[in-house]
C-alpha positions in Angstrom: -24.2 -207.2 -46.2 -26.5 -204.3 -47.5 -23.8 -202.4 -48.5 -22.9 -205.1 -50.8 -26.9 -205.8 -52.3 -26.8 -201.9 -52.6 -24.0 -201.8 -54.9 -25.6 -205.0 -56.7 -28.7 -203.3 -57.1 -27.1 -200.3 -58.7 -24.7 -201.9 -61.0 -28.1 -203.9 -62.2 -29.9 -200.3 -62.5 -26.9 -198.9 -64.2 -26.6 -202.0 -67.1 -30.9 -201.5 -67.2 -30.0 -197.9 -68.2 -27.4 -198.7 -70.7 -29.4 -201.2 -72.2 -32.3 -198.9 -72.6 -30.4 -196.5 -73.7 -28.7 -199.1 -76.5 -32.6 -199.9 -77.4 -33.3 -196.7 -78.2 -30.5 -195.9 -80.3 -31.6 -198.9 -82.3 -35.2 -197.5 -82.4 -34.1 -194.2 -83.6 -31.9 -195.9 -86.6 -34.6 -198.0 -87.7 -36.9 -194.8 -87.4 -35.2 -192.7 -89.7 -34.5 -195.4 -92.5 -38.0 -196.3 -92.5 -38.9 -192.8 -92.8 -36.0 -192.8 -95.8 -37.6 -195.5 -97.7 -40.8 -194.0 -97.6 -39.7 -190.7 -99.1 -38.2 -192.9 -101.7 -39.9 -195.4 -104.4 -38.1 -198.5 -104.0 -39.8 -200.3 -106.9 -37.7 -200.6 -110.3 -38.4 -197.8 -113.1 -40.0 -200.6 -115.2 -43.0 -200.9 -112.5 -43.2 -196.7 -111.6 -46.3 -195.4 -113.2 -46.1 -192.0 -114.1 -47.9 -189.4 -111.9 -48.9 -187.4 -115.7 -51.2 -189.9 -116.8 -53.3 -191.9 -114.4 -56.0 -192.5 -116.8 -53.1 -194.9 -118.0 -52.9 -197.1 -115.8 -55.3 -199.9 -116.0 -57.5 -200.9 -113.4 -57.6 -204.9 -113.0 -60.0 -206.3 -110.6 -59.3 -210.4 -110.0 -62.7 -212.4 -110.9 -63.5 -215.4 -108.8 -65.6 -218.1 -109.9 -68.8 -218.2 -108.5 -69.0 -220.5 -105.3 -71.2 -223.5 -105.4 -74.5 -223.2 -103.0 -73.8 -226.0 -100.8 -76.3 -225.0 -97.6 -74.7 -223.0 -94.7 -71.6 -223.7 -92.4 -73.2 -226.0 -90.5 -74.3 -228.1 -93.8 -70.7 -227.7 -95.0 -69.3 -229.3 -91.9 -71.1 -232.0 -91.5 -71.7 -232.8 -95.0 -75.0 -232.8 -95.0 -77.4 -230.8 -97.7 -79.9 -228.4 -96.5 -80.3 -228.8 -92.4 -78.3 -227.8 -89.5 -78.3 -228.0 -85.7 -80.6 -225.2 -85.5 -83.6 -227.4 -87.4 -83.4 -230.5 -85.1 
């Protein structure tokens, strides 16, 4: 009988090994085309900027609208203008 949950146990070590072993062979492949694709530019020629000319490229900040002042959170939550918990 524990000859028998011996050689259990080390058939179950031995597929644990193989898997880890298949794990990090994935890692590895995954490693080295990351580290591919970051020695690379993936983007199309039409959106490459030229490294000759930054003064080029444009800078374009987004503009938000200004928000409306509606009180604080608490106002805003509760729908009420101007008090919160904090004042009662």
């Amino acid at each position: 009988m524990l000859k028998e949950q011996i050689d259990l146990l080390r058939s179950q070590l031995d597929d644990v090994r193989a898997d880890r072993e298949d794990i990090r062979s994935d890692r590895n492949h995954w490693r080295q085309i990351a580290e591919r694709s970051l020695l690379t530019d993936q983007r199309p020629p039409s959106e490459r900027t030229p490294d000759a000319a930054p003064e080029m490229v444009e800078s374009v900040e987004p503009t938000l609208p200004p928000l409306p002042s509606t009180g604080g959170f608490w106002s805003r939550l509760f729908g009420r203008q101007g008090d919160s918990p904090s004042e009662q």
